[in-house]
C-alpha positions in Angstrom: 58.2 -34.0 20.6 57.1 -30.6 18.4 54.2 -32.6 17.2 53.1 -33.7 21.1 53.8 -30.2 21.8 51.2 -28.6 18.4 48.7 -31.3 19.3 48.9 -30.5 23.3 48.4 -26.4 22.4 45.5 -27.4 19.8 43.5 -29.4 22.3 44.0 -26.4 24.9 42.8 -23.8 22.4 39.7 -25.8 21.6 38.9 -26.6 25.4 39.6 -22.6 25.2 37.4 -21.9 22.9 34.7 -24.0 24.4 34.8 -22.7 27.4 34.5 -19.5 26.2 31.2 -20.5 23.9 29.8 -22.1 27.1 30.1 -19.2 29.7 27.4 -17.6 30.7 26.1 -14.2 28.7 27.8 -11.2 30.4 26.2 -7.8 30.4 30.1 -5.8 30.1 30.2 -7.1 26.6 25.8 -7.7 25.9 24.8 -7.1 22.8 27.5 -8.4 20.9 25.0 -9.6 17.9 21.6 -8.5 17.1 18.5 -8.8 19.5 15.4 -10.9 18.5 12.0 -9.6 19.7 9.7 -12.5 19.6 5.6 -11.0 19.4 3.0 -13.4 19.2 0.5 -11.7 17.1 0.1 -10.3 13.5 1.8 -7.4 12.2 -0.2 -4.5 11.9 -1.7 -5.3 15.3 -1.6 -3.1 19.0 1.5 -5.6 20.5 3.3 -5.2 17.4 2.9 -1.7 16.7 4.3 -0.8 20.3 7.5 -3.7 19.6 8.1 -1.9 16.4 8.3 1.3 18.5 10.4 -0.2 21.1 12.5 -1.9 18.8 13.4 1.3 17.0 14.3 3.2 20.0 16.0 0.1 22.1 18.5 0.0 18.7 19.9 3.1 19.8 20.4 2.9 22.9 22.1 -0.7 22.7 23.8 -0.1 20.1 22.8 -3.4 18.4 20.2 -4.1 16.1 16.6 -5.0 17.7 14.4 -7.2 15.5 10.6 -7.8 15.8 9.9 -11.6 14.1 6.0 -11.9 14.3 4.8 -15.7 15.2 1.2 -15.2 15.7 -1.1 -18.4 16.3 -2.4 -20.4 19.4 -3.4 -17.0 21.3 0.4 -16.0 21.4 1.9 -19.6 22.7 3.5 -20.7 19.7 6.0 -17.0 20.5 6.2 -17.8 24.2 7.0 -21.6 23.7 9.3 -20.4 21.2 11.0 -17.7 23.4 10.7 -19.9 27.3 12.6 -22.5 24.9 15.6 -20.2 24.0 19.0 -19.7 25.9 19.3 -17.0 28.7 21.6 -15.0 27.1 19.3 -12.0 26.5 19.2 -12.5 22.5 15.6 -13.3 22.3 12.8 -11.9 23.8 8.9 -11.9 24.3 7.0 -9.1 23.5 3.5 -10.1 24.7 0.2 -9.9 26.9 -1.9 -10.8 28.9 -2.6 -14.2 26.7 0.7 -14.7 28.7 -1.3 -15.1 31.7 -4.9 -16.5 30.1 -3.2 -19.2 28.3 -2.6 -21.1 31.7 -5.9 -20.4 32.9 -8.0 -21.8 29.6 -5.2 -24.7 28.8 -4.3 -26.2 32.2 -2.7 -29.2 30.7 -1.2 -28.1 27.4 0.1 -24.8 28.9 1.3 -25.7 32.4 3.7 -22.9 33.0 3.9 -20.3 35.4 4.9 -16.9 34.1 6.6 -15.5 36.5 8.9 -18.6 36.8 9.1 -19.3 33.1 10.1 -16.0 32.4 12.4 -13.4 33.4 10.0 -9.6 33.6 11.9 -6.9 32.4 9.4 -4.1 31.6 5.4 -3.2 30.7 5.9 -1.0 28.0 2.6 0.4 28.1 -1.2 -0.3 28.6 -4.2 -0.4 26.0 -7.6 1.2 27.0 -9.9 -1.1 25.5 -13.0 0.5 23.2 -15.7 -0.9 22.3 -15.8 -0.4 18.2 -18.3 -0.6 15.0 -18.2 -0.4 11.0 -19.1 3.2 10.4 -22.3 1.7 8.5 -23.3 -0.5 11.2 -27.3 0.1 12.0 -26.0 0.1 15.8 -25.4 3.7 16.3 -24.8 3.3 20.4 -24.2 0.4 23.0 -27.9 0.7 23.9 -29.1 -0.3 20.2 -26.4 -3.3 20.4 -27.8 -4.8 22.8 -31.2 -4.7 22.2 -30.6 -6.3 19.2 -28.7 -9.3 20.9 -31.2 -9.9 23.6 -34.1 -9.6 20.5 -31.9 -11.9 18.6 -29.7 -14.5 20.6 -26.8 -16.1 18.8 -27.2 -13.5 15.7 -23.9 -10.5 16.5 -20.4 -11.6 16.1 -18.0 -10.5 17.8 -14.1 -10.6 16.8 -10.9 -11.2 18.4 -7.0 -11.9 18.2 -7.4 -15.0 19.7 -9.0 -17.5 22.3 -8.5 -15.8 25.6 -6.9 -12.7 24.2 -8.1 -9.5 25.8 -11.3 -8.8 23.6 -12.2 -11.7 23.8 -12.6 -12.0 27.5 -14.0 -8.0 26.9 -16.4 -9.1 25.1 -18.0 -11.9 27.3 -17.6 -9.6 30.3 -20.4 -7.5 28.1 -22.4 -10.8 27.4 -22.4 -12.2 31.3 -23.2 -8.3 32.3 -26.0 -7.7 30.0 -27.4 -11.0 29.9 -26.6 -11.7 26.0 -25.4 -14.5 24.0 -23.3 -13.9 20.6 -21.0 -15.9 18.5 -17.0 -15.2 19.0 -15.0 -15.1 15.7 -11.4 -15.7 16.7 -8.6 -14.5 14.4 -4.6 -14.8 13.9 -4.2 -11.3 16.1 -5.9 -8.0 16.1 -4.9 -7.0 13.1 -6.9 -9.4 11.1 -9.6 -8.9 13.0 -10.2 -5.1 13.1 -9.8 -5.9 8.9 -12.6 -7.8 9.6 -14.4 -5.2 11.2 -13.3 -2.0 8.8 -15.0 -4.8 6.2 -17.9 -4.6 8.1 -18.0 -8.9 8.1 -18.7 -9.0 12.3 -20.9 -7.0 14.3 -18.3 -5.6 16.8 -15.3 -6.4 18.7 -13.6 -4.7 21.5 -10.3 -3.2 20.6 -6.9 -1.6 22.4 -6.7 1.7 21.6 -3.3 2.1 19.5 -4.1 3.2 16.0 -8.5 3.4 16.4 -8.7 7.3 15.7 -7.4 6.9 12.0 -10.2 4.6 11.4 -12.5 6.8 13.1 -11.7 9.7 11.3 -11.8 8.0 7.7 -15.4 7.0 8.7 -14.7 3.3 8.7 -15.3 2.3 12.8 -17.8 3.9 15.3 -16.6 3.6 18.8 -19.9 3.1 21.4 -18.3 2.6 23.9 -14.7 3.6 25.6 -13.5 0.9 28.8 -11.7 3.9 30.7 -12.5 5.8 33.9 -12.9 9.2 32.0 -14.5 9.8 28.6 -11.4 9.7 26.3 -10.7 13.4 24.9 -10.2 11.7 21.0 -13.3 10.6 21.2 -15.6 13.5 22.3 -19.3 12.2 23.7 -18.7 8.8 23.7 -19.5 7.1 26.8 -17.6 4.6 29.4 -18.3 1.1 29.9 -18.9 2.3 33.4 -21.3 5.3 33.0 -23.4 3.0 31.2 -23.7 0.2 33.8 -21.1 -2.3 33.2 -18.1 -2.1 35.6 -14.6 -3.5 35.7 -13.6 -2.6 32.4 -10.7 0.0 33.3 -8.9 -2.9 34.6 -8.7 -4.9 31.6 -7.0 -3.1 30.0 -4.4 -4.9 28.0 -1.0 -4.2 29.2 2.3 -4.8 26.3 5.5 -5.8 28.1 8.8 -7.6 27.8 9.9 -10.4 29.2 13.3 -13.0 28.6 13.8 -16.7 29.0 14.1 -17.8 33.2 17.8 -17.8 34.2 18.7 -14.9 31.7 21.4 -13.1 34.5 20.0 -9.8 36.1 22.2 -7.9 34.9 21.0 -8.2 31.4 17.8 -7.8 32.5 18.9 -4.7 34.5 20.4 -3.8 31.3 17.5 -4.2 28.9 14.8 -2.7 31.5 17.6 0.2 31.2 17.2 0.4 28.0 13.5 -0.1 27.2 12.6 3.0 30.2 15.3 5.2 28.5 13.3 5.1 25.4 9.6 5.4 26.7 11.5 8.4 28.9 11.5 10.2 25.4 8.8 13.2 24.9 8.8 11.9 21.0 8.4 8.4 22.5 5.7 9.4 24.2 3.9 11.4 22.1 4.0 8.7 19.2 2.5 6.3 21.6 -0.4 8.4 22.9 -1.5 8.8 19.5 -2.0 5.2 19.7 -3.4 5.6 22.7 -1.1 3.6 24.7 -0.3 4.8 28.5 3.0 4.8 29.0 4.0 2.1 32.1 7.6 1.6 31.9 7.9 0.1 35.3 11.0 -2.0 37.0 10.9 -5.6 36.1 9.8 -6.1 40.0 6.9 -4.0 39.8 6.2 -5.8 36.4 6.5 -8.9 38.4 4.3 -8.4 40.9 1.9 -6.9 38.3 1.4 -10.0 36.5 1.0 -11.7 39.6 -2.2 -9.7 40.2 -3.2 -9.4 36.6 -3.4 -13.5 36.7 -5.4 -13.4 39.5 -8.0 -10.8 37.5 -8.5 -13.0 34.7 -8.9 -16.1 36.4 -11.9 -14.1 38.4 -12.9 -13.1 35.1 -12.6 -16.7 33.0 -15.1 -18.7 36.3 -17.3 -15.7 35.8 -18.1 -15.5 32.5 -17.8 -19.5 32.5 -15.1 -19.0 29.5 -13.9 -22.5 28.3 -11.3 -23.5 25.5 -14.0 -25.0 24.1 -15.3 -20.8 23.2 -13.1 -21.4 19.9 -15.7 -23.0 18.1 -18.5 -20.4 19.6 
């Protein structure tokens, strides 16, 4: 009879314990373990310079350790696959960009996703003014001289990127359907790798988000021609806007850096996170350290994010029938 009764309590602690494991994540007791920040690109690159930022600060206020785990390749899918794929439960998230959006756009049938459904928005962390950058050395000392040199010589400037699709990519063949040009793109593993490329002086020119460019501008090892904001940008004194030299729309590509968690992952965590991630980019040091990136604080409500990438997917496909961009621009 005791042993019916030790084998009847065993089987309701482990249908106890079970049920437990199984119910849903809870916000009253979120995090209990430490937070995974998934970013799709390189280390050392705009996306994960920001993460690293927000990581930092969202420790703090969670109490619970935030992680960034880089898992750059296939413009940023392999870390959105990876993160779509994970439980709701708030412990790993997407740092990304607007390859988020593109991916769908170039890859129809490896990439059929909606974002907006595949993912829960929590916040944009910040925007990225894009410039238009050079070695230091370069023979083209402005935009003018670039150009010339690419309608002279068709096929002969390079142009880098973090990816297929990525935003300087799509930058940069904004420029060539605008001024009429035709150049080779050099895709890299993220940002990173390719403004290496760049400082090494090994591709003609690549557009670039604006976290981290004055350092390399004041060592003398980039030129920027060119600046893809509304205003001249006070960092970089005399140096003209896409705009004031002809070529419009390049304010609103600007790449934008948010956060986003698997569908299904309860509101409240979400609530919790957003929380979280706005308290931090609320901070003066915050903000300071990301304007001399030259990030623009965003640090919207995962609605306004919502609806953001909404129109932001709408841009790019505009953008992509345009400049007649293909998957097949890998190999170009």
């Amino acid at each position: 009879m005791k042993t019916r009764y030790l084998a009847s309590r065993a089987l309701a602690l482990a249908l106890g314990s079970a049920l437990v494991m199984a119910a849903p994540a809870r916000a009253d007791d979120y995090p209990s373990r430490p937070i995974r920040m998934v970013v799709g690109y390189a280390a050392g690159g705009p996306t994960d310079v920001v993460a690293r930022v927000m990581a930092k600060e969202m420790s703090e206020t969670l109490g619970a350790s935030v992680v960034v785990e880089n898992k750059p390749g296939a413009s940023a899918s392999i870390a959105a696959t990876d993160v779509m794929r994970a439980p709701p439960d708030g412990y790993k998230l997407l740092v990304t960009s607007l390859t988020l959006n593109v991916n769908p756009l170039l890859y129809p049938k490896r990439y059929d996703y909606d974002p907006v459904k595949a993912f829960e928005p929590i916040t944009n962390f910040a925007n990225n003014p894009m410039l238009l950058v050079t070695n230091y050395n370069s023979p083209y000392k402005d935009l003018k001289s670039l150009i010339a040199d690419a309608k002279a010589h068709p096929g002969k400037l390079t142009f880098g990127s973090s990816g297929v699709g990525g935003s300087a990519h799509l930058a940069a063949e904004m420029l060539a359907a605008e001024a009429g040009i035709k150049m080779v793109h050099v895709p890299f593993k993220g940002n990173g790798p390719a403004l290496q490329e760049m400082v090494a002086g090994r591709i003609s020119f690549m557009f670039y988000p604006s976290v981290g460019i004055a350092n390399y501008v004041a060592a003398r090892q980039l030129r920027v021609l060119a600046v893809g904001t509304e205003q001249p940008v006070k960092e970089f004194p005399g140096v003209p806007t896409m705009d004031s030299l002809g070529f419009k729309g390049f304010e609103q590509g600007a790449p934008w850096i948010g956060m986003l968690a698997p569908a299904g992952t309860p509101k409240a965590i979400v609530d919790k996170l957003n929380k979280a991630a706005v308290t931090a980019l609320a901070k003066p040091a915050v903000r300071e350290q990301l304007a001399q990136l030259g990030a623009v604080v965003v640090a919207d409500s995962p609605e306004h994010f919502r609806q953001f990438l909404i129109e932001d997917k709408a841009r790019w496909a505009d953008v992509i029938k345009k400049g007649n961009v293909t998957a097949d621009d890998a190999g170009n």
